[in-house]
Structures are given as C-alpha cells and as structure tokens.
VOGU-3710 file (C-alpha; in Angstrom, 3 decimals, decimal comma):
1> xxxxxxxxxx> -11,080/-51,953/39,499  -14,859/-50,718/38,660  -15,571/-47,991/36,968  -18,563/-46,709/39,432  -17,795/-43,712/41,570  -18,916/-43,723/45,132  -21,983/-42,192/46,248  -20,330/-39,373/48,586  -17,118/-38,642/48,230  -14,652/-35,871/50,558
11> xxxxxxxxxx> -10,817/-34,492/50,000  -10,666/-33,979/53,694  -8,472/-36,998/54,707  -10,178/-37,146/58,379  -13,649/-37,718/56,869  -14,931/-41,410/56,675  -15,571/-40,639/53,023  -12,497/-39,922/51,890  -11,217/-42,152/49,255  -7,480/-41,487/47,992
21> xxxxxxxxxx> -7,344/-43,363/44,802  -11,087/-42,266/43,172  -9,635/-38,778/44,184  -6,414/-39,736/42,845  -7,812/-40,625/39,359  -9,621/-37,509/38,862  -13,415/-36,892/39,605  -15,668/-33,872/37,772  -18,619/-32,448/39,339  -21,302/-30,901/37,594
31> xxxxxxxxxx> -23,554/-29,302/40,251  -27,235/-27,671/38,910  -25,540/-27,992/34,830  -22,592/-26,406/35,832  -18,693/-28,103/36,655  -17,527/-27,092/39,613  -13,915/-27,248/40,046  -14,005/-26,234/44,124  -15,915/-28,948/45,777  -15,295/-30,154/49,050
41> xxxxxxxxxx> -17,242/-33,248/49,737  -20,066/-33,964/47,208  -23,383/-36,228/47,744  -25,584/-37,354/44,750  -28,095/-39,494/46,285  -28,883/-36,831/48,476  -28,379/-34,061/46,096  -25,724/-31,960/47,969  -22,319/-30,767/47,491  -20,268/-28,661/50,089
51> xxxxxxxxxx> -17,697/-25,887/48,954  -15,497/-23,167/51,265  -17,224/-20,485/52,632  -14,691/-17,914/51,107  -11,081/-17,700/53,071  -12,705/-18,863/56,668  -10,849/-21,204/58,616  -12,143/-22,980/61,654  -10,409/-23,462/65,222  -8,414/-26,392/63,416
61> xxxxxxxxxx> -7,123/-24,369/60,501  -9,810/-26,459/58,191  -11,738/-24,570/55,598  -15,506/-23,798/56,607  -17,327/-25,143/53,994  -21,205/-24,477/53,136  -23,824/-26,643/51,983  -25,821/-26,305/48,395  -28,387/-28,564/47,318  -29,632/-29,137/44,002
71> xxxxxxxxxx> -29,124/-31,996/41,155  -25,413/-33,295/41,335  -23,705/-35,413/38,499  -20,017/-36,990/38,883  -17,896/-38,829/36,203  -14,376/-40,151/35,971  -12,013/-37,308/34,240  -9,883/-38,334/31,389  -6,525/-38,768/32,669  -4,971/-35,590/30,991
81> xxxxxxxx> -7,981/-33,863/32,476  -7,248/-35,218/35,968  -3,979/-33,849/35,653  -5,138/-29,673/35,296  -7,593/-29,538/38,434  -7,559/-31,720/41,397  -11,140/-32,018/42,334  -13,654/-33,858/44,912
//
C-alpha cells in the first residue's frame, strides 16, 4: 500500500473517482488554509473541490453540490482522526 493520495477523489459511489479504501482510511482537506470537513469530491491538480449546495436534492435524491476553486491540500488523517469525521 502507498502512501500517495489520488489526485481527485469523490464519496459518491457512482462516480468513476470513487475510491472506498483511501475514503475508508480517512482523508483531510484543507481548501484556501482552511479544513473542510463537508467535501464532496475534491481535485488538487485542478484546484477545485465540490460541496452541497445547502439541503437541495436533485431528481435522484443526490445532493446538488457546487463548485469552488482555489488552492486545495489533502493528507492521510491519523487513524483516531479518521474515526470523528468521515470526509472526501
């Protein structure tokens, strides 16, 4: 197992990034020098990270999510961390 995260990373099980077991093993965002806990789907070679669009739902029942760009960091959260906040 490597240590690197992936590039782009989702939660949404449907999406092509989705990636159970870097998810499982708990991933912090820091998005323009602050952590955001309620990320979506996160980019950081493109600098993006998408997050719900308050309590809207689409015609499927899935969140709408919104897009914000601007500098995006990711590590690996210590394991007691990963434990308190499931995260993208």
């Amino acid at each position: 197992m490597t240590n690197a995260l992936p590039d782009r990373l989702s939660i949404d099980p449907d999406s092509p990034y989705y990636d159970e077991t870097a998810i499982g093993e708990g991933v912090g965002v820091r998005f323009k020098g602050a952590e955001k806990t309620n990320v979506e789907e996160y980019c950081v070679s493109e600098g993006w990270i998408r997050v719900q669009a308050g309590k809207a739902r689409d015609r499927k029942g899935k969140p709408l999510t919104i897009k914000l760009k601007g500098p995006v960091e990711v590590w690996r959260k210590a394991p007691e961390e990963a434990a308190d906040t499931p995260s993208a």
